[in-house]
C-alpha positions as CSV (number, residue, x, y, z in Angstrom):
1,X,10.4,-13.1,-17.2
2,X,8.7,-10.4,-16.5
3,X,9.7,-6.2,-15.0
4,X,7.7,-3.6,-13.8
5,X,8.5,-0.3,-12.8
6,X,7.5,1.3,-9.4
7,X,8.4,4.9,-8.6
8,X,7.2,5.8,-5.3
9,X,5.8,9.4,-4.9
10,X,5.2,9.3,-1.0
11,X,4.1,7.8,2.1
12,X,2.1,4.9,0.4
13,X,1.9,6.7,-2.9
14,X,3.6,4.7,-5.7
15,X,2.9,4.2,-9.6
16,X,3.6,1.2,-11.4
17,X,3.8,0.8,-14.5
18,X,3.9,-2.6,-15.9
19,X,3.1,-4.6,-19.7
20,X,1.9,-1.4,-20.7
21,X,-0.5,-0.4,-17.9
22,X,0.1,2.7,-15.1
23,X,-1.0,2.0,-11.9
24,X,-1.6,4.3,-8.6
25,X,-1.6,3.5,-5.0
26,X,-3.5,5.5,-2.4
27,X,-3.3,9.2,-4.2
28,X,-1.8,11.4,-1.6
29,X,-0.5,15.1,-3.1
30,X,-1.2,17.7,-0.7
31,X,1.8,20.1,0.1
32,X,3.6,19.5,3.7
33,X,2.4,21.3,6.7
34,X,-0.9,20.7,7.3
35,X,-2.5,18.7,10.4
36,X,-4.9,16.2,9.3
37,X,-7.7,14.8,11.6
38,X,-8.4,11.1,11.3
39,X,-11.5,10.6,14.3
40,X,-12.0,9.9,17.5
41,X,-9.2,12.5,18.9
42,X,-6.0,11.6,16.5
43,X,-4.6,13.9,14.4
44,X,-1.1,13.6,12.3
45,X,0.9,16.4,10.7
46,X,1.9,15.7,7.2
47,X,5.7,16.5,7.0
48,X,7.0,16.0,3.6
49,X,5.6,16.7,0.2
50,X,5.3,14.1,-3.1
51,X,8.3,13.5,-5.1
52,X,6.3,13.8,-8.0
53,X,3.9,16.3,-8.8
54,X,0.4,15.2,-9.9
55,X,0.4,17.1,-12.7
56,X,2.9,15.4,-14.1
57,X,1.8,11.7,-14.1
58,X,0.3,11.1,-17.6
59,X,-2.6,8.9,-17.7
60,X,-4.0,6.5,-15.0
61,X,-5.5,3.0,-15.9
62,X,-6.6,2.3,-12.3
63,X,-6.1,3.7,-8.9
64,X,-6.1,0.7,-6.2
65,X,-6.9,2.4,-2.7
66,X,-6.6,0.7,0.5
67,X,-9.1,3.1,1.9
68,X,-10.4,6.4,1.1
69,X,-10.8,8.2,4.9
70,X,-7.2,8.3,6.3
71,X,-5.5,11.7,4.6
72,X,-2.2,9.7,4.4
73,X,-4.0,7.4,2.2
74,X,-6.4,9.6,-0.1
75,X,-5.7,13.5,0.8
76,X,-7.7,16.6,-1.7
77,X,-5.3,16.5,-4.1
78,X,-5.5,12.6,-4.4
79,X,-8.9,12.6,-4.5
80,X,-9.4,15.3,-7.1
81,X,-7.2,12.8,-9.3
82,X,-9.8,9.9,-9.2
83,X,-12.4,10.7,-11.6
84,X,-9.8,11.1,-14.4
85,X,-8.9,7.6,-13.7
86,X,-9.5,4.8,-15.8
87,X,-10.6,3.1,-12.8
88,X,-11.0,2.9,-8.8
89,X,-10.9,0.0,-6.7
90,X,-10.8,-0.1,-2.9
91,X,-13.0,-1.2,0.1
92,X,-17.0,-2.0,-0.3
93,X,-17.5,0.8,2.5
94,X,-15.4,3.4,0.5
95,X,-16.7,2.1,-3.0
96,X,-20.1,3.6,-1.7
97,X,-18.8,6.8,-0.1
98,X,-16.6,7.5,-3.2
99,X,-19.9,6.8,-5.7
100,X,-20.1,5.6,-9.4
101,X,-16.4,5.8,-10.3
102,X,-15.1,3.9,-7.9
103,X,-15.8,-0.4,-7.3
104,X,-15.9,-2.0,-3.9
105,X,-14.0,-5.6,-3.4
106,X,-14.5,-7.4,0.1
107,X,-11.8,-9.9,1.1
108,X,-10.7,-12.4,-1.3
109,X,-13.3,-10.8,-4.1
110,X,-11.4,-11.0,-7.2
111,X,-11.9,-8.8,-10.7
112,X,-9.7,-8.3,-13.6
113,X,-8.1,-5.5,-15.8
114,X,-8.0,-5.9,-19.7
115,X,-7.6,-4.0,-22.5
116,X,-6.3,-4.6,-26.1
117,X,-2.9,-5.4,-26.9
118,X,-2.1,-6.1,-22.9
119,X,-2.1,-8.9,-20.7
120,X,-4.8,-8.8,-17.9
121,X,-3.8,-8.4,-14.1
122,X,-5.9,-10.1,-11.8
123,X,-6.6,-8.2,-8.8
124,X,-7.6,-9.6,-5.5
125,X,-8.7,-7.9,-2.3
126,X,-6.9,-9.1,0.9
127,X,-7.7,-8.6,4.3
128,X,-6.4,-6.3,6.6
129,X,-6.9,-4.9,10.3
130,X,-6.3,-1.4,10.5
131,X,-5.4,-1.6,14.5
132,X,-5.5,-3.7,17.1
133,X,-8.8,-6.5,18.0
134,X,-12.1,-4.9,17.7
135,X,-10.4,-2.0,16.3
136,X,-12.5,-2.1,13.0
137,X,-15.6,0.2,13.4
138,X,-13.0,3.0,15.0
139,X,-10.3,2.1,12.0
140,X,-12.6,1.2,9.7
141,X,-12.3,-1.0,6.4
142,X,-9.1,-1.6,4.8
143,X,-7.8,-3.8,1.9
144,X,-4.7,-5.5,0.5
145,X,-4.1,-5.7,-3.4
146,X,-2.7,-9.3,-5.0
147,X,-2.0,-8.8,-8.4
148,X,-1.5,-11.8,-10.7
149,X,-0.8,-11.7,-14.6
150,X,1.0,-14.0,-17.0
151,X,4.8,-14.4,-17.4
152,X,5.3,-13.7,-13.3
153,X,8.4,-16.0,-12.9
154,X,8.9,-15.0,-9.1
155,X,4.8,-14.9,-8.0
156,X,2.6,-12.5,-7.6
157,X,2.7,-8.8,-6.5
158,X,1.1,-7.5,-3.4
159,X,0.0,-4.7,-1.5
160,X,-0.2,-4.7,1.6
161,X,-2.6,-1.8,2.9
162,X,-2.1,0.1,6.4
163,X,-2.6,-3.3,8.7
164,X,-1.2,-4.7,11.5
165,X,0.3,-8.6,11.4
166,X,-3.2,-10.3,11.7
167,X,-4.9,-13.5,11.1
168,X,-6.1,-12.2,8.1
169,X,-3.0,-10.9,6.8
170,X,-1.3,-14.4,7.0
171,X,-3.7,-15.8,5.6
172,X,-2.3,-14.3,2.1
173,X,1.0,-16.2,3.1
174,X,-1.2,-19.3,2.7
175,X,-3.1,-18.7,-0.4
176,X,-0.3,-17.0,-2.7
177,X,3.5,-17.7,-3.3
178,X,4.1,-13.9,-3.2
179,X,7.2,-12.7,-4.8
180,X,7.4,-8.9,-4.7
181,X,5.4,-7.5,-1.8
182,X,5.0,-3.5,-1.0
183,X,5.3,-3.7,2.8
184,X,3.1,-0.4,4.2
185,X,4.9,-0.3,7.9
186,X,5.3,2.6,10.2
187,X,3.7,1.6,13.6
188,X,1.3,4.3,13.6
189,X,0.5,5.7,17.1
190,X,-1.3,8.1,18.0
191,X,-1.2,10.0,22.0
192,X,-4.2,9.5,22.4
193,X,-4.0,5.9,22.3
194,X,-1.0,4.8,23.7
195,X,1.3,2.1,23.0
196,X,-1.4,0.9,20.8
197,X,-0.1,0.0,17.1
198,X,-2.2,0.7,13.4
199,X,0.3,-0.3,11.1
200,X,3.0,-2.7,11.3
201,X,6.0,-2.4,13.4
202,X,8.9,-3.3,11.3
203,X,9.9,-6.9,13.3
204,X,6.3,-7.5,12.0
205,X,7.0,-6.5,8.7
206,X,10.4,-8.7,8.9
207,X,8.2,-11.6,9.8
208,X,5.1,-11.4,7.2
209,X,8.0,-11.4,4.7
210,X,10.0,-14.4,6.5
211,X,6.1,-16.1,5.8
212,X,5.6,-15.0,2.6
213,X,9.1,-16.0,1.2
214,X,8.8,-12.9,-0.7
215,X,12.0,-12.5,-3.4
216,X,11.5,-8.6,-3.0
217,X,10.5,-6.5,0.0
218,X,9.4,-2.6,-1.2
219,X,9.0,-0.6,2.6
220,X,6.1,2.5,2.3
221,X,4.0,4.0,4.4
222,X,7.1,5.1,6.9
223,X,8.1,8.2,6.4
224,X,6.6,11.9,5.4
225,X,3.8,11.9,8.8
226,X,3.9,12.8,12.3
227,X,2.0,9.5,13.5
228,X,4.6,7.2,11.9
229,X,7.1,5.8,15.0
230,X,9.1,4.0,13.3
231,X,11.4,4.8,10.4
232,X,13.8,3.6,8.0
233,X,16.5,2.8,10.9
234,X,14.0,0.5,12.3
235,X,13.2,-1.2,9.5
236,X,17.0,-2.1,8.5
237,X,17.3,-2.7,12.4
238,X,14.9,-5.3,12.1
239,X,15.5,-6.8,8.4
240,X,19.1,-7.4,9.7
241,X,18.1,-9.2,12.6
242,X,15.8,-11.7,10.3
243,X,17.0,-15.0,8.2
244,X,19.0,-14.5,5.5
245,X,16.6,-15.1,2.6
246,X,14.7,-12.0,4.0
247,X,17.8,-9.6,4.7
248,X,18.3,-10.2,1.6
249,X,14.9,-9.2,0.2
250,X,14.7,-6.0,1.2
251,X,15.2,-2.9,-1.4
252,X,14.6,0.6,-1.0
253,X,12.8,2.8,-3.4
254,X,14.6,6.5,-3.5
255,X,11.1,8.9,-3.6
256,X,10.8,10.0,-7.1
257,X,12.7,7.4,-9.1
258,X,11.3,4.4,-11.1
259,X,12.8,1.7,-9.9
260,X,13.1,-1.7,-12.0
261,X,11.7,-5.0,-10.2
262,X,12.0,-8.3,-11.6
263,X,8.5,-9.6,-11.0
């Protein structure tokens, strides 16, 4: 059997820590109160600050980071971390714009992390649609994080990334028995665009993990911003609604406490 920690830090921050490795997801550290432009007309105001300071996270071994452009996902402070990093992996577009210290995977690429006296973690990049069809050149490029090492009893642990519920996000359902997954949710709207949805709404989020048969459900990415619509209430709302298997797979990290997880 197998346990990791996960403490998350904010919005879709969180550090894992695992069989001796420390893990990051999407570095975001900037005090509250500033507006943020993401392109193309949309703004969001960031609301809430981390629950943990970056100065006092010890050592990195890798940050994994759905995409570098969004300031909920990599803000100054975030990106100031990286080069101290042991390593940074994200999208092929932002491997380029982020330069030598950072790797790009496209979908389904896979590498590995090793080091002495630990077991390695497989990492894969899965898709994702950061909006609705067509959306991608506006969005731009987003990825997923499957990571696979020995002794998992329950599956594999992945990571979402700021997607909607789309062909390529189900397709994970069908290559991977997942069993923890860290759900980014949120339906993020902007004004400007209407009704239209960039993240998942949480009945979507309730049905990727009724497909997925995921044993554990870790919601991010829905609180601490302006653009998010959709909270905590809506997420229990909608998880309450859903089969039993995933009501019951639901669990909620409290911001700034490691949180044991039977992987």
């Amino acid at each position: 059997m197998s346990e990791l920690r996960i403490t998350h830090i904010g919005g879709p921050t969180t550090l894992i820590e695992v069989a001796g490795w420390r893990i990051l997801t999407d570095p975001t550290f900037d005090a509250p109160g500033r507006t943020y432009r993401f392109g193309w007309g949309t703004a969001s105001r960031k609301l809430t600050g981390p629950a943990v300071p970056a100065e006092s996270l010890g050592g990195i071994d890798v940050v994994l980071l759905t995409h570098d452009h969004h300031a909920d996902n990599l803000d100054d402070s975030g990106r100031a971390l990286l080069p101290a990093a042991g390593r940074v992996l994200t999208t092929v577009a932002g491997g380029r714009r982020l330069g030598a210290y950072a790797d790009g995977l496209g979908p389904w690429q896979t590498t590995a992390l090793t080091a002495p006296g630990r077991p390695a973690i497989e990492i894969t990049a899965t898709p994702c649609r950061h909006g609705p069809p067509l959306s991608r050149p506006v969005a731009g490029e987003v990825t997923g994080f499957v990571l696979r090492w020995a002794g998992q009893q329950h599956g594999p642990l992945w990571i979402t990334g700021d997607t909607v519920l789309c062909p390529g996000v189900r397709q994970v359902a069908d290559r991977f028995a997942v069993g923890t997954m860290v759900l980014h949710l949120g339906a993020v709207r902007f004004g400007l665009t209407g009704p239209v949805r960039y993240t998942m709404t949480a009945a979507e989020g309730a049905e990727l993990s009724r497909l997925t048969g995921a044993r554990t459900v870790l919601p991010v990415h829905y609180e601490g911003w302006g653009h998010f619509s959709q909270g905590r209430a809506a997420v229990e709302a909608a998880f309450a609604a859903a089969p039993a298997p995933v009501r019951a797979s639901l669990r909620w990290l409290t911001p700034g406490t490691a949180t044991a997880v039977t992987v």
